[in-house]
C-alpha positions in Angstrom: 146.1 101.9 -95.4 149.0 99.8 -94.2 152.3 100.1 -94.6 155.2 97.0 -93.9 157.2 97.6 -91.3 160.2 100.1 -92.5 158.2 101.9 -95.4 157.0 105.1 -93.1 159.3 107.1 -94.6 158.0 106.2 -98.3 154.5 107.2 -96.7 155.7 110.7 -96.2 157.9 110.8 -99.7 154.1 110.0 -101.6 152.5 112.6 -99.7 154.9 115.3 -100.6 154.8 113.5 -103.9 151.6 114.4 -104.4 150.8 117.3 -102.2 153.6 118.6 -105.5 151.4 117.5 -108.1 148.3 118.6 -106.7 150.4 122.2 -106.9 151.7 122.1 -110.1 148.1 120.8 -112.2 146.3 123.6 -109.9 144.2 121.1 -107.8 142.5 122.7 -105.1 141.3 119.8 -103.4 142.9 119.1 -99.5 143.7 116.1 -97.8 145.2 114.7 -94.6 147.6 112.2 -94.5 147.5 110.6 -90.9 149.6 107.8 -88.7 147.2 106.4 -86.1 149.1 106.0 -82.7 146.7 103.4 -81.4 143.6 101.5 -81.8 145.0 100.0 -85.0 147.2 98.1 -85.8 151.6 99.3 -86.0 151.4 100.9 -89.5 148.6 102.5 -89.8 147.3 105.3 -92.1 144.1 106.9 -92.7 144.1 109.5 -96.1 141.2 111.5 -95.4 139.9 113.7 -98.1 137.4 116.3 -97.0 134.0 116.9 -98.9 131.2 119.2 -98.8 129.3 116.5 -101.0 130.1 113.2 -102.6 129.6 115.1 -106.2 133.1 116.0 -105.7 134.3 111.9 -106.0 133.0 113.2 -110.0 135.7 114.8 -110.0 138.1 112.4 -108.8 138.9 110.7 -112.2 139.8 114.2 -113.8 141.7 115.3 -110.5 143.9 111.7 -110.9 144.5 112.4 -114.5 146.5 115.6 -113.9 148.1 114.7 -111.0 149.2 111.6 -113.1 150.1 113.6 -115.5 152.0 116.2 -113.0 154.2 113.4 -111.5 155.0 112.0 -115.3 155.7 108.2 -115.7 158.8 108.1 -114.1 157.2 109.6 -111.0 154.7 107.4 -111.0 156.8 103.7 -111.9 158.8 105.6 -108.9 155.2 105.2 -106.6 154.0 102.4 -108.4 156.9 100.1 -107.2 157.0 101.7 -103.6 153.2 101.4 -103.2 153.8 97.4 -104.4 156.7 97.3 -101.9 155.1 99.0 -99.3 151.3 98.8 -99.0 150.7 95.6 -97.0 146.7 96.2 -97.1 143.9 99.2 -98.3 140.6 100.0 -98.1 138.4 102.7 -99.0 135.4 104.0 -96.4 132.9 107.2 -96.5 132.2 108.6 -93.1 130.0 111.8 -92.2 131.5 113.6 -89.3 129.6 114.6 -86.2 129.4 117.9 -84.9 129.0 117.2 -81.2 131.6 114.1 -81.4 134.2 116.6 -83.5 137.0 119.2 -82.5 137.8 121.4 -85.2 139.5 124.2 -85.8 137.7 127.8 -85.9 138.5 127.7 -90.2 136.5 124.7 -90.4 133.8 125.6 -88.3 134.0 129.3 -90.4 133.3 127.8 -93.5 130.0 126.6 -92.2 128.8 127.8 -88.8 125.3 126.4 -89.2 126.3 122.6 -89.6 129.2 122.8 -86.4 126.7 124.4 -84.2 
């Protein structure tokens, strides 16, 4: 995603935004919210969301729908408008990590040993 100049601070609002919602409708699903420092260009975020298996984008729809709900419409006119305002450009990819190109931290490579090794 990227932001226009001036909107990195509405970046950060959103997350908290909905790092609350994902809290309050009990969604246990983590993400990463991340300003790239170079190789892109100024304004520059990547959202990763981590999963074990694409089944969980299933549950994507359901996951939206209480966290819309969470935020409640005047929340998310609040977002709506910023996103409009702010958003200059978005895209969407799946990537697979690699284990020998990766550096994780020893919770990740806990939760399964085999596949980091």
């Amino acid at each position: 995603r990227r932001v226009a100049p001036g909107y990195d601070g509405g970046v950060r609002k959103g997350d908290v935004t909905y790092r609350g919602a994902y809290a309050k409708a009990k969604i246990d699903h983590p993400w990463s919210t991340d300003r790239v420092m170079s190789g892109a260009p100024d304004g520059t975020y990547l959202v990763i969301f981590p999963m074990k298996s694409l089944s969980l984008l299933d549950k994507g729809a359901a996951e939206d729908k209480a966290s819309m709900e969470a935020i409640g419409d005047d929340g998310m006119k609040a977002l709506g408008k910023m996103a409009n305002d702010a958003i200059a450009s978005s895209t969407s990819q799946i990537f697979e990590f690699s284990p020998k190109m990766s550096y994780v931290s020893k919770e990740w490579k806990a939760a399964n040993p085999s596949y980091w090794k």
